[in-house]
C-alpha positions in Angstrom: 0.0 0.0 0.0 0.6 3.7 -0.4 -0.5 6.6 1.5 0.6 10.6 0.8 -0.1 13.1 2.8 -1.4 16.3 0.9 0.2 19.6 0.4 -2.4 21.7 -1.6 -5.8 21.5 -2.4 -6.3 24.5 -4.6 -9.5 23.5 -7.1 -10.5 20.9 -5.2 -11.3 22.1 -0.9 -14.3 20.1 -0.9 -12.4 16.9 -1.9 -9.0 17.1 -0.2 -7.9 18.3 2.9 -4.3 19.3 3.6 -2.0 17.7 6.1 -4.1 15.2 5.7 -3.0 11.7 4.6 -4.7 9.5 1.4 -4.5 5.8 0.3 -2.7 6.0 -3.4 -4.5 3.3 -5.7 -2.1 1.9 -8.3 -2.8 3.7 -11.9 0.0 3.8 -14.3 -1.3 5.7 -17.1 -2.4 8.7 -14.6 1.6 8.8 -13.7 2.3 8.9 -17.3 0.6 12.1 -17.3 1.5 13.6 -13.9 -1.5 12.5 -11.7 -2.0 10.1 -9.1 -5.5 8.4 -7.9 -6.2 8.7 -4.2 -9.6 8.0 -2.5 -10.8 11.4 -1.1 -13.1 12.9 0.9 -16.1 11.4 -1.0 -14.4 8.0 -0.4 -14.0 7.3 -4.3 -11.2 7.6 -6.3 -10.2 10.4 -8.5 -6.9 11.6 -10.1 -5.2 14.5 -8.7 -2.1 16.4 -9.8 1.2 14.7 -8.2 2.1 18.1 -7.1 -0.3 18.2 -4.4 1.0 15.3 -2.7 4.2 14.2 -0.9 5.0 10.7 -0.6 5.3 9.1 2.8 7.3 5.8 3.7 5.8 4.1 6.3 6.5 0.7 8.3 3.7 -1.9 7.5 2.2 -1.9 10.8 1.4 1.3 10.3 0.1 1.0 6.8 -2.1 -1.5 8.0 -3.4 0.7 11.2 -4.5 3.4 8.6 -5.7 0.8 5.9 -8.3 -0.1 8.0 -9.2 3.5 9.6 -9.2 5.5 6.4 
């Protein structure tokens, strides 16, 4: 799993929140083009610019602690 932890939200308040973290969902063609897919606020996934994110490494208890709250 993946998580990042959001830096801006400009266009899209309503859907992320910053400081907050996100669950990344695999999507190779949105990378191509400079996105990434994260469940939001709404709990679906949608493609926001990478820009707004910042990857975080994490152990995988701790992966699996927010897995399951998120």
């Amino acid at each position: 799993m993946q998580f990042v932890v959001c830096i801006n939200n400009t266009d899209y308040s309503a859907s992320l929140e910053v400081r907050k973290i996100y669950q990344v969902l695999p999507d190779t063609q949105a990378n191509n083009h400079q996105m990434i897919r994260v469940i939001d606020e709404s709990g679906e996934d949608y493609l926001y610019p990478c820009r707004y994110f910042i990857a975080l490494e994490l152990s995988e208890p701790v992966q699996q602690a927010l897995a399951t709250c998120l």
